[in-house]
C-alpha positions in Angstrom: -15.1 -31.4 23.8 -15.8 -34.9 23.8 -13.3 -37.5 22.5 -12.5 -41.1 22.4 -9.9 -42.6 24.1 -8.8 -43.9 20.3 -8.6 -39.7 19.9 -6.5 -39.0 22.9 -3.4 -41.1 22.2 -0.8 -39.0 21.8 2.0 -40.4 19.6 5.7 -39.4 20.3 8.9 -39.5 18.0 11.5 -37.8 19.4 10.9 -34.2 20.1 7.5 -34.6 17.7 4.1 -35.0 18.4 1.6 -36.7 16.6 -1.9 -36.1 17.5 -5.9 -37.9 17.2 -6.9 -34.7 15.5 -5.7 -33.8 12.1 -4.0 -30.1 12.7 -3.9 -27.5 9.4 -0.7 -27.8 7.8 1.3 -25.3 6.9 0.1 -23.7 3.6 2.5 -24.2 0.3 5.4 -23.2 0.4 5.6 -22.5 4.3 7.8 -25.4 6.3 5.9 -24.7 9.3 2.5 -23.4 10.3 3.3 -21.7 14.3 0.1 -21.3 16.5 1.0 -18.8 18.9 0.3 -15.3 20.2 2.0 -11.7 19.8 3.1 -11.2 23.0 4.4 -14.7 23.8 8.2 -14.6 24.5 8.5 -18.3 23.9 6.7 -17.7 20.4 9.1 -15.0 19.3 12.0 -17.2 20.3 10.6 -19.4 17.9 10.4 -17.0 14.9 14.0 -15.2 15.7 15.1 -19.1 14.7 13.5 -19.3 12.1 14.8 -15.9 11.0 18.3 -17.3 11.5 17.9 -20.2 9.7 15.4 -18.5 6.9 13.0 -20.6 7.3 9.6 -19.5 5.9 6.5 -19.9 8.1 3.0 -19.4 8.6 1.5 -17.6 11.4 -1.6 -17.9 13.2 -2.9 -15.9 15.8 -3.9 -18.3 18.8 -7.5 -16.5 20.4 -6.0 -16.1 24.2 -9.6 -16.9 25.1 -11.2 -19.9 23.5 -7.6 -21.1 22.2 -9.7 -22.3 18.7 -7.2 -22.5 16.9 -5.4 -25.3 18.8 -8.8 -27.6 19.5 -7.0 -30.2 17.5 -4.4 -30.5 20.4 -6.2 -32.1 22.9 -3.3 -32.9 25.4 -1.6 -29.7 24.9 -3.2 -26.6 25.4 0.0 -24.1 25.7 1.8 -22.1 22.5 4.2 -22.1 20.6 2.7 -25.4 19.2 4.5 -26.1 15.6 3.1 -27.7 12.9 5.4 -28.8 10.3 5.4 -29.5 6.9 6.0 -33.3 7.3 2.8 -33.3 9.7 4.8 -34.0 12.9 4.0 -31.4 15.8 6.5 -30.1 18.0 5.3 -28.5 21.4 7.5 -25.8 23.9 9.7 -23.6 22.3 13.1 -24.8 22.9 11.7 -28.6 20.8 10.6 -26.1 18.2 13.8 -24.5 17.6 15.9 -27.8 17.9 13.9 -28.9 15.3 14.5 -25.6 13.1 17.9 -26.2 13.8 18.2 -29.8 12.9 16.5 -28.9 9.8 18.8 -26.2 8.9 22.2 -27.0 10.6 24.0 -24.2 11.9 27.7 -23.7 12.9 29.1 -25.5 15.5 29.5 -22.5 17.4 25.8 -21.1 17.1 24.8 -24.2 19.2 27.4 -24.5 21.4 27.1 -25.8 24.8 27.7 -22.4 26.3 25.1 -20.9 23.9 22.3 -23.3 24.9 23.0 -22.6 28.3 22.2 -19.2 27.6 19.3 -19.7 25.7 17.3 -21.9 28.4 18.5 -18.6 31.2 16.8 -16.7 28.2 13.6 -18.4 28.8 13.8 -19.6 32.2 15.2 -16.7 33.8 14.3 -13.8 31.3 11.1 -14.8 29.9 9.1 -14.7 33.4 10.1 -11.2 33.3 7.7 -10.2 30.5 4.8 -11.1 31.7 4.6 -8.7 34.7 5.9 -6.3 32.5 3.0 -6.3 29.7 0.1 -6.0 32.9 1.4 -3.4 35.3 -1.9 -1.3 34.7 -5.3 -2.5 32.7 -4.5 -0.1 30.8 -1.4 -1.1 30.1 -2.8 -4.9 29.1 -5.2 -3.6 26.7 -2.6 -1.9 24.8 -0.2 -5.3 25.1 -3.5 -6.6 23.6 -4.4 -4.0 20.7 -3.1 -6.3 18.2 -6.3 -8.2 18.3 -7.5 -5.6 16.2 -5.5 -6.7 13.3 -5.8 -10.6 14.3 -9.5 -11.4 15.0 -13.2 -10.3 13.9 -14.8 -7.2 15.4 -16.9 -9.1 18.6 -13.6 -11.3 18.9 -11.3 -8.3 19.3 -13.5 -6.5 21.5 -13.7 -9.4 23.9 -9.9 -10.3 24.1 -9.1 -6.1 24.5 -11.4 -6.1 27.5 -12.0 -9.6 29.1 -8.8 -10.5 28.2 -7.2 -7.4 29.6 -9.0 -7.7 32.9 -7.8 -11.9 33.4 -4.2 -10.4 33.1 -4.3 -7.1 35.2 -5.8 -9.8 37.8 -3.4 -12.3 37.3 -0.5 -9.3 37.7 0.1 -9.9 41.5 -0.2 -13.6 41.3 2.8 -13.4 38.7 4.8 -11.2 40.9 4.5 -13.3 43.9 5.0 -16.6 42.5 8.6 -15.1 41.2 9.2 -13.4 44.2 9.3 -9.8 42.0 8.9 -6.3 43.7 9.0 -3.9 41.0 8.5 -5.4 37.4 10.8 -3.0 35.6 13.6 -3.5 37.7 13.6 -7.1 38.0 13.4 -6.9 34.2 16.3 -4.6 34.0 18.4 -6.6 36.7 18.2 -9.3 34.2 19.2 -7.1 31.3 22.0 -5.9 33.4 23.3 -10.0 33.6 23.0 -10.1 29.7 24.7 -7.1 28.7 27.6 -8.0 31.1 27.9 -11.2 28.9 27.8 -9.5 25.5 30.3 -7.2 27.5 32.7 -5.4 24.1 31.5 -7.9 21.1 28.9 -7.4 18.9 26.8 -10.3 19.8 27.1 -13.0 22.8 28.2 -15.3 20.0 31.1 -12.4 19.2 31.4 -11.2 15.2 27.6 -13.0 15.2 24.5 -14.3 16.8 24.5 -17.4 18.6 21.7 -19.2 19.7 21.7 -17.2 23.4 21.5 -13.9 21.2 18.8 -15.5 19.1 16.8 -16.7 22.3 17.1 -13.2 24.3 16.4 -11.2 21.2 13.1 -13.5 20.5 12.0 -12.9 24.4 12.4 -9.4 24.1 10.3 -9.5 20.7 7.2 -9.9 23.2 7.2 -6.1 24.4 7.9 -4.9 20.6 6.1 -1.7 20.5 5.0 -1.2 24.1 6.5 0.8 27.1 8.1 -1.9 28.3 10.7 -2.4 25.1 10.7 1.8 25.3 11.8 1.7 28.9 14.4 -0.9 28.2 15.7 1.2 25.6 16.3 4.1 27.4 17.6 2.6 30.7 20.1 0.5 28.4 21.1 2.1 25.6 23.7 -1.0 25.1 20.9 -3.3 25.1 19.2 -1.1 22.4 21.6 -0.8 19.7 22.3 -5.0 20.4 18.9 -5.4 19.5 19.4 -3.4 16.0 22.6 -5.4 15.4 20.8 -9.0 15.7 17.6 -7.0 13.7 19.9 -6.5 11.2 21.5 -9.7 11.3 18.7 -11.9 11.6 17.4 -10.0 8.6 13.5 -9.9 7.6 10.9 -12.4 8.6 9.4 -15.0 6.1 6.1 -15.7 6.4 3.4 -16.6 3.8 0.6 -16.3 6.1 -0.5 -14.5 8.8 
């Protein structure tokens, strides 16, 4: 796409960005529009916040292929991109959920120092385990990415199911090697094995409630919703499992106005 240099400059306020290209805003009565896609752990992180601090949203599906829906982010090609209701943007998933936060101040305690140490192992430590986990088999990555289906026109769907499939069964090994992983699962169950040592007897990390570490692990593990992934980690921790149903419950339901 061409641009002008005028086009390009990228404005910065804080943890915002402000870009050439007018983004669509969030519809009424949403306080952010969040581009993203359904398996992205870093996007789920994002709307586990914003089920915390009820904060209603509008989705949109990101096309994994042409990435359309972001052409008015020139610099930044990468989801979760956020789109608030003031016009600011707000790129990477741990900005996003600041910026939830600042909006809707939680306890002291949700945020705690501890608790944000938590949430970045969450999404530097946890979240690379996902990935690996979605594409063990092609036919393992068409079914991570059946929800096109629901998300995109006929041609579209059938495009991201099948090209899209084969670009992540491919990129599989690449994955694995650059984070030194063996076997996927139990990598991804090693980890799990660190978290629910620090829930250990309480409810949540946070104790009698969420913190922002159960918030950030829950979101992650919101990418393999459905799949045999989230059904293996289930069964091979069963402690893990009914966490997950206690920050469901606590988080409550997701607002959105739009998908």
């Amino acid at each position: 796409m061409m641009a002008t240099a005028a086009r390009r400059l990228l404005v910065r306020r804080g943890p915002t960005r402000r870009l050439g290209t007018a983004p669509p805003p969030p519809p009424a009565g949403a306080a952010l529009r969040l581009f993203g896609y359904s398996i992205c752990p870093f996007c789920h992180f994002v709307r586990s916040a914003a089920r915390y601090t009820k904060t209603t949203i509008a989705l949109t599906e990101v096309n994994p292929l042409t990435k359309a829906e972001i052409k008015f982010s020139e610099t930044h090609r990468k989801v979760p991109i956020a789109v608030f209701d003031d016009g600011s943007i707000v790129v990477e998933s741990a900005a996003i959920v600041d910026e939830l936060l600042r909006r809707s101040p939680p306890s002291e305690d949700f945020a705690s120092e501890s608790a944000r140490t938590w949430a970045a192992w969450a999404t530097h430590e946890l979240a690379p385990m996902v990935y690996p986990n979605l594409t063990k088999t092609y036919g393992e990555c068409r079914r991570a990415l059946s929800y096109a289906d629901g998300a995109f026109g006929p041609m579209d769907a059938l495009l991201i199911k099948h090209v899209g499939a084969l670009g992540m069964s491919l990129a599989h090994g690449k994955i694995k090697r650059k984070y030194g992983i063996e076997d996927e699962r139990a990598a991804l169950f090693e980890k799990l094995a660190t978290w629910e040592a620090r829930i250990g007897d309480r409810p949540f990390r946070g104790g009698d409630a969420p913190d922002l570490a159960d918030v950030a692990v829950h979101g992650v593990l919101g990418a393999v919703a459905g799949l045999p992934a989230r059904d293996d980690v289930v069964e091979a921790h069963p402690k893990i499992g009914a966490w997950l149903e206690r920050v469901e419950a606590a988080l409550g339901g997701e607002r959105v106005v739009v998908r």
